[in-house]
C-alpha positions as CSV (number, residue, x, y, z in Angstrom):
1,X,241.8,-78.4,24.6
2,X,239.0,-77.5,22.8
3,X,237.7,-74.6,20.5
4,X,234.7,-72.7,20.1
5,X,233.4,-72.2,16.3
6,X,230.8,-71.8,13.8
7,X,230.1,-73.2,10.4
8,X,228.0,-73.3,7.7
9,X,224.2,-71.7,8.0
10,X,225.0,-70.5,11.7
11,X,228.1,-68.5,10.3
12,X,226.3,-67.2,7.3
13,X,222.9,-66.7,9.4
14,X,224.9,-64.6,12.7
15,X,227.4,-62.8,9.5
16,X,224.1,-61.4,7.9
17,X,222.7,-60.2,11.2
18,X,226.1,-58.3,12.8
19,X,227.1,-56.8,9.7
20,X,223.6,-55.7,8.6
21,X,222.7,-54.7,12.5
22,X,225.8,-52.2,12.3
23,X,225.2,-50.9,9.0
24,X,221.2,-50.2,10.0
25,X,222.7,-48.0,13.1
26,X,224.9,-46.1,11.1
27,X,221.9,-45.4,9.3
28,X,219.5,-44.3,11.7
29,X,222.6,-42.7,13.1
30,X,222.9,-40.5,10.9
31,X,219.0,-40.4,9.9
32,X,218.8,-38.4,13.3
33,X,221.0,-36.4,13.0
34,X,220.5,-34.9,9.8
35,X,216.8,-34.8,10.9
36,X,217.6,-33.0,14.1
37,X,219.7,-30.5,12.3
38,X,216.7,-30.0,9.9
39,X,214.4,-29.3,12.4
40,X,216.8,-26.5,13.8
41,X,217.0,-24.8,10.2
42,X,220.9,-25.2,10.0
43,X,222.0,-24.6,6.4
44,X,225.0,-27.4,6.8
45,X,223.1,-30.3,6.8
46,X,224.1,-31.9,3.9
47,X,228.0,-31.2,4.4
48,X,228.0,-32.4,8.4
49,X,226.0,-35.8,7.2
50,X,228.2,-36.7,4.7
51,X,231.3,-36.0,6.8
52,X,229.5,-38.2,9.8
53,X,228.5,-40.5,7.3
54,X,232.4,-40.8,5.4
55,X,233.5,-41.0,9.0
56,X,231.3,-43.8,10.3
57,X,231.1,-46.1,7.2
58,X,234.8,-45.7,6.7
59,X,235.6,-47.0,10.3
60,X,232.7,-49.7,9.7
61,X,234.6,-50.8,6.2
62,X,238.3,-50.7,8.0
63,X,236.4,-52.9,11.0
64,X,234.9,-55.6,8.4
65,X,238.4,-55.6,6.3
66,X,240.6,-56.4,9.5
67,X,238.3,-58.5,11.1
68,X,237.8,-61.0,7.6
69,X,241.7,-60.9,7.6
70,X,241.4,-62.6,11.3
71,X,244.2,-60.7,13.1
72,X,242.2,-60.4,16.5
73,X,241.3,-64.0,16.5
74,X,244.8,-64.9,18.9
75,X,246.6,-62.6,20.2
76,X,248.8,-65.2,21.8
77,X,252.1,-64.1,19.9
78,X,250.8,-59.9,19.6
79,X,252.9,-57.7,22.0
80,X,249.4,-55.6,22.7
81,X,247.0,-57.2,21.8
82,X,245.8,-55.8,18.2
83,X,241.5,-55.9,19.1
84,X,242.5,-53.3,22.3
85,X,244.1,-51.0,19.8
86,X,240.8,-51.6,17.6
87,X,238.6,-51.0,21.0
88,X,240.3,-48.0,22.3
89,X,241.3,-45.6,19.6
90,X,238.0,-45.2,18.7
91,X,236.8,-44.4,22.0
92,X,239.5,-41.9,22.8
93,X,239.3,-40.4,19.2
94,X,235.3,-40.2,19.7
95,X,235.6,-38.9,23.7
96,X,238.3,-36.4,22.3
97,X,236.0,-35.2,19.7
98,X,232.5,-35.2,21.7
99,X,234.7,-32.8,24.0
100,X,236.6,-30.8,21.9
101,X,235.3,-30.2,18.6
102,X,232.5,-27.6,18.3
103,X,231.1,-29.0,15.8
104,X,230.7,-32.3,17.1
105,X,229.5,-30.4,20.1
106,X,226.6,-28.6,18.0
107,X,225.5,-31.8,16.5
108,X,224.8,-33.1,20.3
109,X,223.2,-30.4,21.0
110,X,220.9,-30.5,18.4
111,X,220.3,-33.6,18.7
112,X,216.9,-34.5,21.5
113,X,218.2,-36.3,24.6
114,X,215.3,-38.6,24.3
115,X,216.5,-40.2,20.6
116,X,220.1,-39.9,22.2
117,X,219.0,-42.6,24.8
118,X,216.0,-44.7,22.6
119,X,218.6,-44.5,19.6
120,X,220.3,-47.3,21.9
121,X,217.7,-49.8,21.8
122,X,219.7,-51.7,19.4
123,X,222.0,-53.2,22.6
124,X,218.9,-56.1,23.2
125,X,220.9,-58.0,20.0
126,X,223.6,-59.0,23.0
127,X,220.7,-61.6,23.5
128,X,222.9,-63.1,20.6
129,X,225.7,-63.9,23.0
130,X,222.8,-66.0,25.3
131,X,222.1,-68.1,21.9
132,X,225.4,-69.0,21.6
133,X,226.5,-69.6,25.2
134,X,223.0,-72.2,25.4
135,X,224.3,-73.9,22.0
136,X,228.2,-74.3,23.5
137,X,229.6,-72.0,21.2
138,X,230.7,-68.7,23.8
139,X,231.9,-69.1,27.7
140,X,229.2,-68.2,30.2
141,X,232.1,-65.9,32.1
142,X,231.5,-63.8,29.1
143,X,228.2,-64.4,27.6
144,X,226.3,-64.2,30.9
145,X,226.6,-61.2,31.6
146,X,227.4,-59.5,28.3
147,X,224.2,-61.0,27.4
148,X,221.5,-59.8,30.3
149,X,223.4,-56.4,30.5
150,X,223.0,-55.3,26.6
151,X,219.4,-56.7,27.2
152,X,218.3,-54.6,30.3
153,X,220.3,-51.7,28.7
154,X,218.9,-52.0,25.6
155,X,215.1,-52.1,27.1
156,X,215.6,-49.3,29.3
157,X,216.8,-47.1,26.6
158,X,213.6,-47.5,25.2
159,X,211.5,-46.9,28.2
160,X,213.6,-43.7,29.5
161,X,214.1,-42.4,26.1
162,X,210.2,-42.7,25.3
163,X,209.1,-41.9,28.8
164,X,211.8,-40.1,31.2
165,X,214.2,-38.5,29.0
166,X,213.7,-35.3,30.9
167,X,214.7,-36.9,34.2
168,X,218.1,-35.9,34.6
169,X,219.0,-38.8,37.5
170,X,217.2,-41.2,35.5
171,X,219.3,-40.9,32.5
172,X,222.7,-40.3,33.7
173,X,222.2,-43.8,35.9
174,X,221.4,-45.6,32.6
175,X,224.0,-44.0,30.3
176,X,226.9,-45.2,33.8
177,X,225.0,-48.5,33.6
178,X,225.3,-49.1,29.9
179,X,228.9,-47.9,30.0
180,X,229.7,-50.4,33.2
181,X,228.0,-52.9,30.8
182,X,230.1,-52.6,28.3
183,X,233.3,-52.5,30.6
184,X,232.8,-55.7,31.9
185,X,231.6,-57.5,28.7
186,X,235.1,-56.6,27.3
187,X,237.1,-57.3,30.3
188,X,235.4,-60.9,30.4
189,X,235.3,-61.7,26.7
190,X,239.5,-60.3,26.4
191,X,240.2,-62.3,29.9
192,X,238.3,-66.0,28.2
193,X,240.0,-64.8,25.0
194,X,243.8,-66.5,23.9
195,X,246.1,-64.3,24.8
196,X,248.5,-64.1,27.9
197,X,246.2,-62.4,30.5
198,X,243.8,-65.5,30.1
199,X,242.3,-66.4,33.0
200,X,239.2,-67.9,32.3
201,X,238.3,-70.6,29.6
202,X,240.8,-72.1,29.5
203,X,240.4,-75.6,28.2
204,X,238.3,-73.8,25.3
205,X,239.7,-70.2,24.4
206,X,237.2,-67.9,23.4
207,X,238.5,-67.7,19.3
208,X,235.0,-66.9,18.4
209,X,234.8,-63.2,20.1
210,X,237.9,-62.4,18.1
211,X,236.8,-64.1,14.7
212,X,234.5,-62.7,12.0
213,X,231.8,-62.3,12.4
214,X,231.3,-61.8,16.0
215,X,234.4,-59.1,17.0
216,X,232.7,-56.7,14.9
217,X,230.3,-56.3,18.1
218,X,234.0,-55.2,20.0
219,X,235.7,-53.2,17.2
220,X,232.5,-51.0,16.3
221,X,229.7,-51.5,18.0
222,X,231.1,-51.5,21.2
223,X,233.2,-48.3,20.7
224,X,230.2,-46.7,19.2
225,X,228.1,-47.1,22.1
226,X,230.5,-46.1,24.4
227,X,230.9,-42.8,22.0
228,X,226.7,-42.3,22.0
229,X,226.8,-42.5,25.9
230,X,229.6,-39.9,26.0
231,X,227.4,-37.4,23.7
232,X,224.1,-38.2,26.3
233,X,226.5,-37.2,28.9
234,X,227.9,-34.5,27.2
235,X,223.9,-33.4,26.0
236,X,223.3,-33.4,30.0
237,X,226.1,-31.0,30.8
238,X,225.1,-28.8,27.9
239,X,221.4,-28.5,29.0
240,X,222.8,-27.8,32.5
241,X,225.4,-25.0,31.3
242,X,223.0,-23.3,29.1
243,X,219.8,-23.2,31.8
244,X,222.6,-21.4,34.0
245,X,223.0,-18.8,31.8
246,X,219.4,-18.4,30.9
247,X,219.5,-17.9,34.5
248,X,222.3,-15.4,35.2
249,X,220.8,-13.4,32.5
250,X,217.3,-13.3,33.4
């Protein structure tokens, strides 16, 4: 048995473009926002992008200090595994407060539907997983279609954010596409990944998807996408509610 790793200028080289690819989302993240807020004249600008911003780079620093301390590299002798309690509180704290916090909720709806869905471009760096599956270093059960999926998704967030934002179908295929995307890249990277439901890759364990730098992609910026497609959702259902009353009233 066998195990996939990285050393010297590759490490360095795929370290400086996963930590400096989430920190230039967080960024732009909250470059949008504060700029969509602007535009609508609200007088809390400052106050909700700092809070966004404590938020986000707080979780971003507690992801890079827990992934260099390499506890989600095995999870071989973990009762749960540690990287699904990385994956999943974030999701349900970010679904809990895209549906329950009014402020949250104002900041979506602020926020243009179009940069909601462009804004996720950044998934065509999955073509990072193709690299390394063509130079032995990820499974193919995982970096296949991990790879292609963030690809498509990432170019047709671009094309319907740019072009068909306003077509409600359109967007609410693509934002159940990129989630299914993201569903299946974890399921195959956690099932080629040591632990005890491993059922694929076996004679080399995928260590690398759970070693820094890579499993930043799976403790932030999977959860964060995941998150952004739950406010384009949620954006949809807004639009929808609020046309109905403009309606009712009329």
């Amino acid at each position: 048995m066998h195990t996939l790793s990285l050393a010297g200028p590759q490490f360095w080289f795929l370290s400086a473009l996963i930590v400096g690819t989430n920190i230039i989302i967080v960024l732009l993240l909250l470059l949008g926002v504060r700029r969509a807020l602007l535009v609508l004249g609200n007088t809390k600008v400052e106050r909700i992008v700092s809070t966004l911003g404590f938020v986000l780079f707080g979780w971003l620093a507690l992801a890079l200090f827990l992934a260099g301390q390499g506890i989600f590299r095995s999870a071989l002798n973990q009762p749960v595994p540690y990287i699904a309690l990385a994956i999943g509180i974030p999701i349900l704290v970010g679904a809990l407060f895209v549906r329950g916090s009014k402020q949250v909720r104002e900041i979506i709806a602020s926020v243009p539907q179009s940069q909601l869905v462009a804004f996720q471009f950044y998934r065509v760096i999955g073509a990072t997983f193709l690299v390394l599956y063509a130079i032995g270093q990820l499974p193919g059960i995982f970096a296949v279609p991990a790879g292609f999926g963030d690809v498509l998704v990432g170019l047709a967030a671009l094309l319907i954010g740019t072009r068909y934002a306003g077509n409600d179908q359109l967007v609410t295929l693509w934002n159940w596409f990129g989630i299914s995307d993201l569903v299946v890249a974890l399921a195959t990277g956690f099932l080629s990944a040591p632990n005890r439901f491993q059922m694929f890759s076996l004679d080399a364990p995928d260590f690398l998807i759970g070693s820094f730098p890579l499993v930043m992609v799976p403790i932030f910026a999977v959860p964060l996408s995941i998150v952004l497609h739950l406010a384009s959702l949620t954006k949809m259902s807004l639009t929808v509610r609020s046309t109905t009353k403009q309606v009712a009233s009329a």
